[in-house]
C-alpha atoms as one frame of an Amber mdcrd trajectory, in Angstrom:
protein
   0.000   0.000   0.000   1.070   3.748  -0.153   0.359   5.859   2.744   0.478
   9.736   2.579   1.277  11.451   5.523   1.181  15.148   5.352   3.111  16.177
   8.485   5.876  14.377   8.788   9.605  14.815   9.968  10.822  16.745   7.302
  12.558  19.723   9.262  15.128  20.351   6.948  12.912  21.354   4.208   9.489
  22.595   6.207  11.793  24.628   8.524  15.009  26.030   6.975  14.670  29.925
   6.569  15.998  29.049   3.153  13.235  27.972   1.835  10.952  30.435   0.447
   6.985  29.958  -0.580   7.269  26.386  -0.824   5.195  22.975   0.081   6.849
  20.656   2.210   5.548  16.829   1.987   6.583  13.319   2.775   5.429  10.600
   0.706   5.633   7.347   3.309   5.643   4.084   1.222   5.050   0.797   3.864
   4.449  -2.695   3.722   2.564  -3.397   6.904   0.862  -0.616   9.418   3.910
  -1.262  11.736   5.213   1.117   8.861   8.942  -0.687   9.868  10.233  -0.118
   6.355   9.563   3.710   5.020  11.180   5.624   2.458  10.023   9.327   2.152
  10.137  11.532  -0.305   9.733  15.395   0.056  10.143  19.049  -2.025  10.817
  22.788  -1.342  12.052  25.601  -2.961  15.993  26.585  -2.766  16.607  30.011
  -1.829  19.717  30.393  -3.610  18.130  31.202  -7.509  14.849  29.445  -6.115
  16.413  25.855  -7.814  14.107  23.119  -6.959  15.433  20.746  -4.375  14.520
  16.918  -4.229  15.536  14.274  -1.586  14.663  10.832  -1.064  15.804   9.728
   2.688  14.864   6.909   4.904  12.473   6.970   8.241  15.073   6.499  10.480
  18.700   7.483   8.998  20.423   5.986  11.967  19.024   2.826  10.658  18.401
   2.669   7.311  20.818   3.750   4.722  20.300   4.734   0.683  24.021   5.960
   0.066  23.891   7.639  -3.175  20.435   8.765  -3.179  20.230  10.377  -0.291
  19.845  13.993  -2.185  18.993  15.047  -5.859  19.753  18.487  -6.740  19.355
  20.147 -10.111  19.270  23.570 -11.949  16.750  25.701 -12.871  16.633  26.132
 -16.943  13.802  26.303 -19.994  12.555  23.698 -21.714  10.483  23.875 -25.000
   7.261  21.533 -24.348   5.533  23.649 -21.480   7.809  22.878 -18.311   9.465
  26.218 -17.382  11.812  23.734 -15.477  13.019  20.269 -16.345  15.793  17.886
 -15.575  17.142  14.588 -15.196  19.529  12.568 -13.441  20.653  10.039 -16.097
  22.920   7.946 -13.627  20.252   7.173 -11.071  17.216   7.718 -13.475  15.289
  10.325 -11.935  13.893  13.237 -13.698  11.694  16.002 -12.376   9.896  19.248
 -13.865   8.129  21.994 -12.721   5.200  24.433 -14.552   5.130  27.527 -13.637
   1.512  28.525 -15.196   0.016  25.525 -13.132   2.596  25.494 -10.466   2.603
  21.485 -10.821   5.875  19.601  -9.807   5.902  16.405 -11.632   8.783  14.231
 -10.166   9.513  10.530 -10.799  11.579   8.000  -9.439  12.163   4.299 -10.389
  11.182   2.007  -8.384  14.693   0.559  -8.077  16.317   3.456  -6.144  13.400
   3.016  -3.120  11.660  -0.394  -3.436  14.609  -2.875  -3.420  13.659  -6.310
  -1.252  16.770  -4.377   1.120  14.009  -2.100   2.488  10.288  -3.736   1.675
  10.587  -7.497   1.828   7.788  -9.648   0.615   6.093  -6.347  -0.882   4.879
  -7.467  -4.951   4.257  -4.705  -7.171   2.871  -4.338 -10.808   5.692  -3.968
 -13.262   4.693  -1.313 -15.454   4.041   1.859 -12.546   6.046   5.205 -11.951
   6.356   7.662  -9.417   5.319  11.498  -9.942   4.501  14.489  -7.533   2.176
  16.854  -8.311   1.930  19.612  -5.624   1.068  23.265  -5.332   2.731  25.665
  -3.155   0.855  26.115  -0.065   0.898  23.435   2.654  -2.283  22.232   3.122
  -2.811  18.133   3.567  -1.958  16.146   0.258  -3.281  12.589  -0.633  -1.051
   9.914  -2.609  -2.516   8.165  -5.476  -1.106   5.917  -7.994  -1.756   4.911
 -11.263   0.165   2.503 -14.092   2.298   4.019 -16.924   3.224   2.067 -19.967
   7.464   1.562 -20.192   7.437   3.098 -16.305   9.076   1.366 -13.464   8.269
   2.779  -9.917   5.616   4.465  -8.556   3.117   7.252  -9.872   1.859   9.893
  -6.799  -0.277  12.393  -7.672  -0.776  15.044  -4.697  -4.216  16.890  -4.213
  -5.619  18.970  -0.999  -7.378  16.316   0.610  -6.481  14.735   4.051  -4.298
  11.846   4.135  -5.559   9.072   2.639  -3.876   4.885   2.159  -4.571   2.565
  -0.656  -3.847  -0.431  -1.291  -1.646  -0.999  -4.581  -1.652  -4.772  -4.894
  -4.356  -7.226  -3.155  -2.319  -9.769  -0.872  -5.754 -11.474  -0.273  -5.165
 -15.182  -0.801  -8.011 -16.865  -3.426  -8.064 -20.283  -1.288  -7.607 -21.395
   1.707  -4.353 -23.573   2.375  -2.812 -24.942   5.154   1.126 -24.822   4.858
   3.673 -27.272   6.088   5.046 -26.284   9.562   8.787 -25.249   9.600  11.211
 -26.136  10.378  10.313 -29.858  10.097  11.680 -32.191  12.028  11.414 -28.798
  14.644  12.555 -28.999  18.767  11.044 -28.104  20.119   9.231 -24.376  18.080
   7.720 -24.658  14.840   6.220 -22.140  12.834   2.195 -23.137  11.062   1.295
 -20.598   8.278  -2.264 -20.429   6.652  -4.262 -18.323   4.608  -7.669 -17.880
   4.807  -9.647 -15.791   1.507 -12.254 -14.087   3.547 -12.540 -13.195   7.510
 -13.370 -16.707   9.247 -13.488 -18.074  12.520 -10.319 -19.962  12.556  -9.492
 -23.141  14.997  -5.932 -25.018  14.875  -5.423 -27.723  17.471  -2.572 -29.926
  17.589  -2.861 -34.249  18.082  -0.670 -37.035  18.809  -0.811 -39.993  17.062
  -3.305 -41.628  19.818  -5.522 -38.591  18.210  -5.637 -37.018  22.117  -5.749
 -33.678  22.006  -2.347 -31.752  23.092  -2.558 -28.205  22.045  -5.018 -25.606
  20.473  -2.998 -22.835  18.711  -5.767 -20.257  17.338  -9.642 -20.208  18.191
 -10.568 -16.923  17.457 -11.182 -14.785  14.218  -8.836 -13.451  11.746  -8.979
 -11.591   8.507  -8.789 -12.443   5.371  -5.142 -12.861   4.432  -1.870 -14.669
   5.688  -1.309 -15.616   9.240   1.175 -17.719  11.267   0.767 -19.367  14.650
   3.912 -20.639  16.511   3.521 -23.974  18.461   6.192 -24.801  21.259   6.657
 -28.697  22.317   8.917 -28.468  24.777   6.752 -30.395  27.039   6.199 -33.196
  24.459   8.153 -35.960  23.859   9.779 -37.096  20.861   7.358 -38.209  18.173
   4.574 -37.562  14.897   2.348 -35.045  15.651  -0.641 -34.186  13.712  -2.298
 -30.435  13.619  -5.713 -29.126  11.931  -7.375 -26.279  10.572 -11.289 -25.735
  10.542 -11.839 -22.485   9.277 -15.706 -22.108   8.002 -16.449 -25.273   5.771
 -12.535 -25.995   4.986 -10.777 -28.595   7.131  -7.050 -29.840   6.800  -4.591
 -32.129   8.498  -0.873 -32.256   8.134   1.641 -34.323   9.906   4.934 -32.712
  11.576   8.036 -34.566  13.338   8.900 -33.442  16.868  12.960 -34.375  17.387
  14.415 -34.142  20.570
């Protein structure tokens, strides 16, 4: 999903006397709503010549590092097709514009420079997407949008004054139900159990030996539609086959696991 988030940290554009007349925003980009891996993207004006200024950074710099793309600066000139202001980075592949009859800023990134499995793991995109900014100059809330663009690879953003707003980009929803094999297996004595369920159901997993006695119960509540995990811990068992089910509306599975001591 992308999630737009109109005032964050961004002090040194938003408060740098420097800066002159200009928006500040920060495009946050996340996998989960733990928001653990963020890139953010923001813009201002320069107040040397009034040069536009562009930086990509991480959430947490002390943590996350994009050496090399930390900062993309560029001159002011003309261009012939409308843009009062246009330029591009040819090494990294960036290229933003600005229109000075609209005041539209039109930036775009590939993905490569700020979706790389290094910062989002597990996160699937489309392949054909870019990123763009559009944004005036006052500072009121901005929502993020995207949209696909033929021979494009990133993400598209298009900024208007509404409040913050997420969406999701690409449906993780599963189409079936499954039942996955526990790992690791053999396991001592922890074992992992993923599933995935295609709508919200009321989900029970319970855990046999091979008398078919009942030894654990490791989810008997609801969940969401999606992909979950339950974690079962044997150190109280002995050595042996273990069986563990799902029931999870009309769908029912059983799959064996080895328990090695």
């Amino acid at each position: 999903r992308i999630k737009m988030n109109s005032i964050g940290s961004v002090n040194n554009i938003a408060n740098d006397s420097s800066y002159h007349g200009g928006a500040a925003i920060a495009a946050y980009i996340s996998v989960d709503p733990g928001a653990a891996d963020t890139t953010g993207l923001t813009w201002g004006w320069w107040g040397s010549g009034y040069d536009f200024f562009a930086q990509v950074f991480p959430a947490d710099t002390l943590t996350e590092k994009m050496t090399g793309y930390q900062q993309l600066l560029w001159e002011h000139k003309q261009s012939g097709n409308g843009w009062d202001f246009e330029a591009s980075d040819t090494l990294r592949g960036c290229w933003v514009g600005w229109n000075a009859q609209s005041n539209d800023v039109e930036m775009a990134i590939p993905k490569s420079i700020l979706l790389t499995p290094k910062y989002l793991p597990n996160f699937s995109i489309p392949k054909e997407i870019a990123i763009m900014i559009y944004a005036g100059e006052n500072s009121s809330p901005w929502r993020a949008d995207y949209a696909s663009l033929a021979g494009k690879k990133g993400y598209l953003l298009k900024l208007t004054d509404l409040t913050d707003i997420s969406e999701k980009i690409n449906s993780k929803i599963p189409s079936d139900f499954k039942l996955s094999q526990n790992y690791p297996n053999p396991f001592n004595p922890t074992t992992k159990i993923n599933f995935a369920l295609p709508s919200e159901n009321y989900v029970k997993i319970k855990v046999f030996n091979v008398l078919g006695k009942e030894v654990a119960v490791l989810a008997n509540s609801v969940y969401s539609a999606g992909n979950h995990s339950v974690e079962f811990d044997a150190k109280a068992l002995s050595t042996g086959i273990y069986f563990y089910s799902i029931e999870a509306g009309n769908f029912m599975q059983v799959n064996k696991m080895l328990l090695l001591k």
